[in-house]
C-alpha positions as CSV (number, residue, x, y, z in Angstrom):
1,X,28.1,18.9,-14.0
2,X,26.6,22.4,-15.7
3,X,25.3,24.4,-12.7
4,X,21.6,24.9,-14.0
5,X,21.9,21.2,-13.9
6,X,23.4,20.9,-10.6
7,X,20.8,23.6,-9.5
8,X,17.6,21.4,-11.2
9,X,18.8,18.4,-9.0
10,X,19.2,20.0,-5.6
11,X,15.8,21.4,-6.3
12,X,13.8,17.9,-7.1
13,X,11.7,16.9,-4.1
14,X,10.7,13.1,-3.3
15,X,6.8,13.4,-2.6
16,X,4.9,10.1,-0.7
17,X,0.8,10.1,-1.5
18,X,-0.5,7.8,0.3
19,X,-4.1,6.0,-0.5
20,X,-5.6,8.2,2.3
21,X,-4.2,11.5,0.4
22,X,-1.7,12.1,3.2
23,X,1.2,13.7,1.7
24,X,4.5,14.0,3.0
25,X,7.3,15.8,0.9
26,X,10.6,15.0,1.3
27,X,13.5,17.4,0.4
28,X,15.8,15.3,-1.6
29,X,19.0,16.4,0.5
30,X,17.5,15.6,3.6
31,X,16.1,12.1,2.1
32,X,18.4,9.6,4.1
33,X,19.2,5.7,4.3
34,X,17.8,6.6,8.1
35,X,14.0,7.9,6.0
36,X,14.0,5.1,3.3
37,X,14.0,2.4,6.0
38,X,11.4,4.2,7.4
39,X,9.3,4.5,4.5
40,X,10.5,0.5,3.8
41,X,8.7,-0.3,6.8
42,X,5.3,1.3,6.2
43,X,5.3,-0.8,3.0
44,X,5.9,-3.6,4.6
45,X,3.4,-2.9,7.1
46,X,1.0,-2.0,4.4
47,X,1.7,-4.5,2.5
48,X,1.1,-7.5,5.6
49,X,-2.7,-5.6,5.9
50,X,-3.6,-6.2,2.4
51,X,-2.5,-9.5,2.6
52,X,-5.1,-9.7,5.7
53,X,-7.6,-8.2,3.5
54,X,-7.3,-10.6,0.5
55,X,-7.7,-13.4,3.3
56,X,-10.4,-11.7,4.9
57,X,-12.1,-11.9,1.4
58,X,-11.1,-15.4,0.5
59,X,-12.7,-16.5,3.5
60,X,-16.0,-14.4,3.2
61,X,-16.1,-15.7,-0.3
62,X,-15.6,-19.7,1.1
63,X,-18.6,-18.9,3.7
64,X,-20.7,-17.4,1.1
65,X,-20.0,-20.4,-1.4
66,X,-21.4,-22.6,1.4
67,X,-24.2,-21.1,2.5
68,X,-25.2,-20.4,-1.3
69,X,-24.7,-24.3,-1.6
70,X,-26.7,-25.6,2.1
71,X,-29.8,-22.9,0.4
72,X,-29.5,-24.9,-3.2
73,X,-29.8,-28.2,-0.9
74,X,-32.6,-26.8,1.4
75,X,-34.7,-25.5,-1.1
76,X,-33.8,-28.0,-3.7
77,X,-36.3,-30.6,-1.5
């Protein structure tokens, strides 16, 4: 491997935004099986919350679908 290129490489850094604009930077010699499974996890734990939140917003939706429905009834008299 050319050395400038060997030098570009060893110089790339892994940077993690997050949606709350947290930033951690990662120096790419120092990013380890040990870090990615960390990292893994946070997705997974991120990703089990927005799976709450779509629920959480399927069931407002179901409740506001009913109650739109039990005011067509009531004031359909």
């Amino acid at each position: 491997m050319p050395q400038s290129q060997q030098e570009e490489e060893e110089g790339d850094v892994v940077e993690i935004v997050t949606t709350t604009g947290d930033r951690d930077v990662v120096d790419e010699g120092h990013f380890t099986s040990e870090s990615a499974q960390i990292l893994i996890g946070e997705i997974m734990g991120c990703n089990r919350d927005l799976e709450n939140i779509k629920q959480n917003i399927n069931d407002v939706q179901n409740k506001m679908k009913n109650h739109s429905a039990l005011l067509e009834s009531f004031f359909s008299f």
